[in-house]
C-alpha positions as CSV (number, residue, x, y, z in Angstrom):
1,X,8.2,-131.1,-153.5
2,X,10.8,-132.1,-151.2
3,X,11.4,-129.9,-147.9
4,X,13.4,-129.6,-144.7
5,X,13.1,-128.7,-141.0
6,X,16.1,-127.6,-139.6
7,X,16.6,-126.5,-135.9
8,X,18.9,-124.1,-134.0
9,X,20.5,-127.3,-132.0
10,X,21.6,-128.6,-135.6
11,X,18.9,-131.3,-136.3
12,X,17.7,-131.5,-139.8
13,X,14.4,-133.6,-140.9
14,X,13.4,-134.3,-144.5
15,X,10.2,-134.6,-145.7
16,X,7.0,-133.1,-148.2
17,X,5.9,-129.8,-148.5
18,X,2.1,-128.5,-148.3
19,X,0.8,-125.5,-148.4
20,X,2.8,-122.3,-149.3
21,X,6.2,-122.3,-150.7
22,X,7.4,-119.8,-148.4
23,X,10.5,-120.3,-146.1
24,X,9.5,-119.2,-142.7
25,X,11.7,-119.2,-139.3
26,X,9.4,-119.3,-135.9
27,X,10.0,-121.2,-132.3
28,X,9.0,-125.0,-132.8
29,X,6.2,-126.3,-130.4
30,X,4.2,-129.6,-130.2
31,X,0.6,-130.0,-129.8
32,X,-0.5,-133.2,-128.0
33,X,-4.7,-133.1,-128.9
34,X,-6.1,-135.7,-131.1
35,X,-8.3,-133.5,-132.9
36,X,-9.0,-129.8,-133.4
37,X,-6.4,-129.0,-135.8
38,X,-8.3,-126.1,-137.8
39,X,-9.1,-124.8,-134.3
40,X,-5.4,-124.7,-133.5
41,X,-4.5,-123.4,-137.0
42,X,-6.1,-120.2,-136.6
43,X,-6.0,-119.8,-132.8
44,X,-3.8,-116.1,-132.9
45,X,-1.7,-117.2,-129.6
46,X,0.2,-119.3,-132.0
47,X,1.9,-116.7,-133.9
48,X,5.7,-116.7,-134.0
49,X,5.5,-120.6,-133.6
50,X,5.4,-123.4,-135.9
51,X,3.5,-126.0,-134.7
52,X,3.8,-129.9,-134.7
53,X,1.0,-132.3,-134.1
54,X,1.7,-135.8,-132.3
55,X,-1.5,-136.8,-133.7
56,X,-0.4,-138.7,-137.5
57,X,-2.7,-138.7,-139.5
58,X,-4.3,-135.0,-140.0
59,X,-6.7,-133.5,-142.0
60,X,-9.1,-136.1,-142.7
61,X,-12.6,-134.0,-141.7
62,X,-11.5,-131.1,-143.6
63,X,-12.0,-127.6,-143.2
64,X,-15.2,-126.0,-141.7
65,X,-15.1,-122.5,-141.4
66,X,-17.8,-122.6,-138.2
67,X,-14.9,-124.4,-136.1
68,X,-12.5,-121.4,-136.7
69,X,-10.7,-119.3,-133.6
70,X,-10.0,-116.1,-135.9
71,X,-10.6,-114.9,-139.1
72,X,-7.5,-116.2,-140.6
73,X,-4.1,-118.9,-139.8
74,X,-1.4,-117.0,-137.1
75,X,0.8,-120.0,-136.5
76,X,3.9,-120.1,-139.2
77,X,3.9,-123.5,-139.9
78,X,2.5,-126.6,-139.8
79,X,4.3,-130.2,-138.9
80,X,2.5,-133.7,-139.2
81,X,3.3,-137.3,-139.7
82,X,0.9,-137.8,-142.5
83,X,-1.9,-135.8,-144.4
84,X,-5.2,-137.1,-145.3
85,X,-6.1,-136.5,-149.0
86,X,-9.7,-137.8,-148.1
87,X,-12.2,-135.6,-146.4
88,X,-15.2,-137.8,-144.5
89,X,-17.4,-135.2,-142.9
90,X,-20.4,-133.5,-143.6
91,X,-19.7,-130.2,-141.9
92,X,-16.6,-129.9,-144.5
93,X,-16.4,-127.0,-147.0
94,X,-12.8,-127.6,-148.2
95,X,-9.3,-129.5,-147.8
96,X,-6.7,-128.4,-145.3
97,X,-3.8,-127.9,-148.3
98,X,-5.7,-125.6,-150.0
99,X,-6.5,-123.8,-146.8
100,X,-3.1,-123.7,-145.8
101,X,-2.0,-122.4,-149.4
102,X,-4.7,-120.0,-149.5
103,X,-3.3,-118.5,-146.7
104,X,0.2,-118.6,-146.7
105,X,0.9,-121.4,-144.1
106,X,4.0,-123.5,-145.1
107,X,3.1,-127.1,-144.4
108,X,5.5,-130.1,-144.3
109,X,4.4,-134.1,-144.0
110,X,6.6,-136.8,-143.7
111,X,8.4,-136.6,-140.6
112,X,8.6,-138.7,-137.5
113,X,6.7,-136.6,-135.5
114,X,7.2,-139.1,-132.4
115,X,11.1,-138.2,-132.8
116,X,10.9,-134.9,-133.2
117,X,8.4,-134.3,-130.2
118,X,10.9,-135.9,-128.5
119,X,13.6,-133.6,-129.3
120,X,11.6,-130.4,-128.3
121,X,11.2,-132.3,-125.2
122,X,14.5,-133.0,-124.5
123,X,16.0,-129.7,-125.8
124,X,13.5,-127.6,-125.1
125,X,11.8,-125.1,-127.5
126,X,14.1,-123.6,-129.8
127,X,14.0,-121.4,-133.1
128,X,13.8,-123.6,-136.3
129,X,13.3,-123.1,-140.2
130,X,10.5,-124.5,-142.7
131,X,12.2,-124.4,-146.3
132,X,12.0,-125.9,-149.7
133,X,15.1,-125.1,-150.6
134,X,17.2,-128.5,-149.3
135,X,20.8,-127.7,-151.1
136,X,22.2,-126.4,-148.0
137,X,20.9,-127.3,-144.8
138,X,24.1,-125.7,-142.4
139,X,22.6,-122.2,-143.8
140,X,19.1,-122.6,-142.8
141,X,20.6,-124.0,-139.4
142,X,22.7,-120.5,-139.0
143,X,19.2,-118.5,-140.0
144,X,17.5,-120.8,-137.2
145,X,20.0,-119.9,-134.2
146,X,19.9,-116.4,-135.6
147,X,16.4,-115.3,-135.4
148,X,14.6,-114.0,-132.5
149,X,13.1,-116.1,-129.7
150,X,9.5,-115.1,-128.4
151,X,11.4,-113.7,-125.2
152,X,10.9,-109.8,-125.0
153,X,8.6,-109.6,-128.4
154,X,5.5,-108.0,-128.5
155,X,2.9,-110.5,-130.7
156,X,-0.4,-108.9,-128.9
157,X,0.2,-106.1,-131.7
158,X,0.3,-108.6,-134.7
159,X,-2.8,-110.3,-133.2
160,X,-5.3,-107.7,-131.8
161,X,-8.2,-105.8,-133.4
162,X,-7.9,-102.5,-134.7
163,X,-11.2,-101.0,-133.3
164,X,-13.9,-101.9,-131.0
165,X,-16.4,-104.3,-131.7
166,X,-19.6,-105.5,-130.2
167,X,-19.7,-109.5,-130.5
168,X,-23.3,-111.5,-130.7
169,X,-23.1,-114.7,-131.8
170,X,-23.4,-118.0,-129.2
171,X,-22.1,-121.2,-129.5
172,X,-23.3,-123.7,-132.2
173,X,-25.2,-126.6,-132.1
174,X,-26.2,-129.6,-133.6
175,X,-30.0,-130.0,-134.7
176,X,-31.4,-132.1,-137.5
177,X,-28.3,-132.7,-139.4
178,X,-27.5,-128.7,-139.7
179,X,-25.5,-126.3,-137.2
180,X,-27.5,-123.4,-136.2
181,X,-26.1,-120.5,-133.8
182,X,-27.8,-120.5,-130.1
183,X,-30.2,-117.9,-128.9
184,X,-29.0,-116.2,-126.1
185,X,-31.6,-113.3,-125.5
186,X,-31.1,-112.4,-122.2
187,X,-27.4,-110.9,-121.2
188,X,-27.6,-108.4,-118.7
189,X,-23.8,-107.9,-117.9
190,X,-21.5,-105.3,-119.7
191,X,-18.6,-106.9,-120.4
192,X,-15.4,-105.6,-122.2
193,X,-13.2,-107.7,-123.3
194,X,-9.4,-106.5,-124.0
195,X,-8.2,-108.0,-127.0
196,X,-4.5,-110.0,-126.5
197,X,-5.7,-112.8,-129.4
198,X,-9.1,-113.8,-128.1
199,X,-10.4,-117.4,-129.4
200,X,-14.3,-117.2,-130.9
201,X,-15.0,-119.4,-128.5
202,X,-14.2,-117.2,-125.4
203,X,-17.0,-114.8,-126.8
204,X,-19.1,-117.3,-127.5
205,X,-18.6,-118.9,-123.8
206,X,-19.4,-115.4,-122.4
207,X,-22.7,-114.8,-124.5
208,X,-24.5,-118.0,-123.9
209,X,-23.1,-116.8,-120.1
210,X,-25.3,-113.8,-120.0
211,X,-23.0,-111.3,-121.0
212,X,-23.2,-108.2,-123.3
213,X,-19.9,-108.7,-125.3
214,X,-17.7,-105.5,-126.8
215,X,-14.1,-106.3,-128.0
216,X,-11.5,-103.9,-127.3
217,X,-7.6,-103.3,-128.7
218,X,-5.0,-104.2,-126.1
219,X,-3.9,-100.9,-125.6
220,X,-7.2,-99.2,-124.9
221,X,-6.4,-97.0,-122.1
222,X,-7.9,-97.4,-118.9
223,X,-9.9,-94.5,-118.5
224,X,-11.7,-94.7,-121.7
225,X,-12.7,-98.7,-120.5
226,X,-13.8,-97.2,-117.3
227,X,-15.9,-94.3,-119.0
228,X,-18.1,-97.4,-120.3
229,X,-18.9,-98.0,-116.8
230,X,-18.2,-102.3,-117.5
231,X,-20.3,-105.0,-115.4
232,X,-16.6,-107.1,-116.0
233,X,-13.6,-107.1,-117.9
234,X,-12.3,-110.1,-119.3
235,X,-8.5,-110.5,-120.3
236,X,-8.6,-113.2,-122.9
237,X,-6.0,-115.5,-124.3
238,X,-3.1,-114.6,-126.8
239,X,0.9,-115.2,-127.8
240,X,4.3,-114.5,-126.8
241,X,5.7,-113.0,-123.4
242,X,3.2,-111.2,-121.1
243,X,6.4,-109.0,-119.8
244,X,6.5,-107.2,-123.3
245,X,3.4,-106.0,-123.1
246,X,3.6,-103.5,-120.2
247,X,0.8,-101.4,-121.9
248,X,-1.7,-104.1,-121.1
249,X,-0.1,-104.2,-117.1
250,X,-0.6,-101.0,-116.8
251,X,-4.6,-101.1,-118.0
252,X,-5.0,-104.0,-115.6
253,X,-3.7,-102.2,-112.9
254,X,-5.6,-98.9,-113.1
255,X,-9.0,-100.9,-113.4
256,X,-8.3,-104.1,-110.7
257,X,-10.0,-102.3,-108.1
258,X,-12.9,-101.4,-109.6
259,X,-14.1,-103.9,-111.6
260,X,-14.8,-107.7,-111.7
261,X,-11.7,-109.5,-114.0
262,X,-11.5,-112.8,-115.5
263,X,-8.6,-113.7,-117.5
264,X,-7.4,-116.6,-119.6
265,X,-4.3,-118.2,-120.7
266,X,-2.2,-114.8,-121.0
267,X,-4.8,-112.9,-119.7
268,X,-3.7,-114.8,-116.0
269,X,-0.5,-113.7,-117.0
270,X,-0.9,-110.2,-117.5
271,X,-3.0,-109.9,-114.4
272,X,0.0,-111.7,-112.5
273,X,2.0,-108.8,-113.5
274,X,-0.6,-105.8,-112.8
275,X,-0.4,-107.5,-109.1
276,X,3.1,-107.6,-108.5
277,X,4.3,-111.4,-109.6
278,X,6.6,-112.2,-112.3
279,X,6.7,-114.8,-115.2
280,X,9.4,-117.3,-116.8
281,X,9.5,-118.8,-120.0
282,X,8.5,-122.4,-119.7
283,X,11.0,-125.4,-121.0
284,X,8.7,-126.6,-123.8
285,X,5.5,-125.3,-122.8
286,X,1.9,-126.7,-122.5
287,X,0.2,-127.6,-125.7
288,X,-2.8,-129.9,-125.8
289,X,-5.8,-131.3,-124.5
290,X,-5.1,-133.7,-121.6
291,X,-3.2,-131.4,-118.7
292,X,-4.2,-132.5,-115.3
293,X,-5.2,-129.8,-113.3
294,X,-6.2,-129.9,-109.0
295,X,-8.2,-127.3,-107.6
296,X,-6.0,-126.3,-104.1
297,X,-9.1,-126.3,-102.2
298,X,-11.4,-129.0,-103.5
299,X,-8.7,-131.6,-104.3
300,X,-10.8,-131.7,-107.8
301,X,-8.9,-132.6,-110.5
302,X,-10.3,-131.5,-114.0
303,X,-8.4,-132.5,-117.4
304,X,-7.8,-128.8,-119.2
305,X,-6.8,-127.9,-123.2
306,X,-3.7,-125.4,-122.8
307,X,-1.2,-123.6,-125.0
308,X,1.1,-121.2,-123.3
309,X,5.0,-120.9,-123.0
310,X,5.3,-119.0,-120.1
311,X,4.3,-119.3,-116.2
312,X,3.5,-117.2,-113.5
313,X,6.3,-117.7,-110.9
314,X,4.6,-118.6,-107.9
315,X,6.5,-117.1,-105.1
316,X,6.4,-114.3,-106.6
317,X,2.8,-113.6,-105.9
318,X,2.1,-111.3,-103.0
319,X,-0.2,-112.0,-99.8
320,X,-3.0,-110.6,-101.0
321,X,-3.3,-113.4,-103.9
322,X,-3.6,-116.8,-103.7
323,X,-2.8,-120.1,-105.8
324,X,-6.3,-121.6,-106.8
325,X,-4.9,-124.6,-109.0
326,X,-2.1,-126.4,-109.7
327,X,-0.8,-128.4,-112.8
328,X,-0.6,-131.9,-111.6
329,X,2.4,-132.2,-114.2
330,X,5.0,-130.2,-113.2
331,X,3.3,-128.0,-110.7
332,X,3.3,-124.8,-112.5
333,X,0.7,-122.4,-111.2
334,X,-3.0,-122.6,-113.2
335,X,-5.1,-119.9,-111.8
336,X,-5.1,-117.2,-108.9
337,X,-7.3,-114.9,-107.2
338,X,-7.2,-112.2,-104.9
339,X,-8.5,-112.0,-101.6
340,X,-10.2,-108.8,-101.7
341,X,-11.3,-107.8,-104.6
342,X,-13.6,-109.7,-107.4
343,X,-10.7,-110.8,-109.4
344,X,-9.6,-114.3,-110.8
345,X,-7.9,-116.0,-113.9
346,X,-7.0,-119.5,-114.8
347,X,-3.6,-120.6,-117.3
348,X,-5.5,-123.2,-119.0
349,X,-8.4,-122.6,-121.5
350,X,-12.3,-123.4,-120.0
351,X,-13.8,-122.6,-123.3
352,X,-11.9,-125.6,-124.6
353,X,-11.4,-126.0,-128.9
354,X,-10.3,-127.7,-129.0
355,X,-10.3,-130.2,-125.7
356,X,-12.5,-131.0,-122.4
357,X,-15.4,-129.3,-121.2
358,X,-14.4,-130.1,-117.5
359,X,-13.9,-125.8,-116.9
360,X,-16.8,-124.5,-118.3
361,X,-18.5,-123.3,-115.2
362,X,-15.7,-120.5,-114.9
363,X,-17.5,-118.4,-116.8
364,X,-20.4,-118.6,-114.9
365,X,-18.1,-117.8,-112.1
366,X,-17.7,-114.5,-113.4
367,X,-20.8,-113.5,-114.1
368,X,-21.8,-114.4,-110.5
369,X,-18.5,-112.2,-109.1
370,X,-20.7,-109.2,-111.5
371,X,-24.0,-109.9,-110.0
372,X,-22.4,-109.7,-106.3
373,X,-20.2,-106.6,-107.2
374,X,-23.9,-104.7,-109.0
């Protein structure tokens, strides 16, 4: 079945649909990793966007449900040069068409994904349309420049749990031709983790790191996170504007100064805010595996997997908080700290899925900042 992309600056691209027939409207990003695509499909920070992959040739290992971020597909669509309709891998348990199908996730093949990346490049990220219906094209390019950009929206609601939850498992690995879950028997550190759209893998970083893991909804109130009497808190990952969700600023703030905090992706946002900075919306933002990031103290440079569309505006930050790395790129702000109190967070994504490994040791930053603050 024939289908169209159409953007809010007027570009229209033809190509093949996938997936569900649904038309869907969402803010167009680009996603420069090689591989990883079922981990990006259902990592919840992607909701309100549609997402394109610079890789071409996508979904040739299949679909593994061990490798998945959430329990389900957030992004609203999903753009590729070309689709594999061969599966070579013996972890797979299905194809990614019917995946997308069975869950509602309009796909379209077929387009020059080069050109388009370009475009988002050079125009920025905009709103755009997914459609099958290709008779008139001017209409779905009036539905594109009329829906609403992530700016001021509040996606932590459409993403976070609806109840507590204690969280056990540790990472997987490889052993005799079958994955089996690691052992982590001895985690001595309480740590509560608020909810924004957290990625499996973040929990699964922080139990093989010691830590006792409960899951909390974003807008758990303060008082009740302090009545657990917490080791840490983490502020994990998630989508949209960090400035629409002042419920989550105000948590941070009424806990910063009493407990150890780690945060991630907009985690570091929200944390930002609780300590006085502000954010912008990015031009196209940071999607992919290979973003060079330099430690300000070290002069270490490690290669990070990000996927955010807003920064932390660094003169904006007060005294008491300091720049700890910079994106070698464009020198946006990649993690802070402050100088008194046990408190840190990094933009980019240390748990990686998918991407580099080169962060990993942040986590057993934090548990150390726990075992100095006990």
């Amino acid at each position: 079945m024939k289908a169209v992309l159409v953007l809010a600056d007027g570009k229209v691209y033809e190509g093949e649909h996938f997936g569900s027939e649904k038309e869907v409207e969402a803010e167009i990003v680009f996603n420069t990793s090689m591989s990883g695509y079922q981990e990006i499909i259902t990592d919840p920070s992607y909701c309100g966007q549609m997402v394109v992959m610079t890789y071409p040739l996508i979904g040739n290992y299949g679909i593994n449900p061990e490798d998945f971020e959430s329990d389900r597909p957030y992004l609203s669509g999903f753009i590729i040069k070309e689709l594999s309709r061969v599966q070579s891998n013996w972890r797979s348990r299905g194809n990614l068409e019917e995946f997308l199908k069975e869950n509602n996730v309009f796909g379209i093949q077929g387009i020059d994904t080069r050109a388009l990346t370009r475009r988002i490049r050079d125009k920025g990220a905009q709103q755009a349309v997914l459609s099958t219906n290709t008779s008139d094209p001017q209409k779905l390019i009036e539905k594109a420049r009329n829906s609403p950009s992530l700016i001021g929206r509040d996606l932590v609601k459409e993403v976070t749990c609806k109840k507590p939850y204690e969280w056990n498992e540790s990472e997987w690995v490889i052993q005799k031709g079958q994955t089996q879950l690691e052992t982590t028997q001895d985690r001595p550190h309480k740590v509560l983790v608020y909810d924004f759209g957290v990625k499996r893998n973040i929990l699964r970083k922080l139990t093989r790191a010691g830590c006792k893991v409960k899951v909390i909804p974003a807008n758990t109130p303060a008082d009740e996170v302090l009545a657990e009497k917490p080791d840490g808190v983490f502020l994990s990952n998630g989508p949209g504007d960090p400035a629409a969700v002042p419920y989550a600023i105000k948590n941070v703030k009424a806990v910063m100064d009493k407990v150890p905090i780690f945060g991630i992706c907009l985690g570091h946002q929200i944390l930002s805010l609780a300590l006085n900075g502000s954010t912008y919306k990015l031009r196209f933002g940071h999607h992919g595996g290979n973003q060079p990031v330099m430690d300000s103290q070290s002069g270490k440079v490690e290669i990070t997997s990000q996927n955010h569309g807003f920064a932390v505006k660094p003169n904006s930050l007060q005294n008491n908080v300091e720049v700890t790395s910079t994106n070698l790129n464009d020198e946006t702000v990649e993690g802070i700290q402050h100088k008194q109190w046990p408190l840190f967070s990094v933009q980019y994504h240390p748990e990686a899925s998918p991407g580099p490994h080169d962060s990993d040791h942040l986590f057993d930053k934090f548990v150390g900042l726990m075992k100095e603050n006990n």
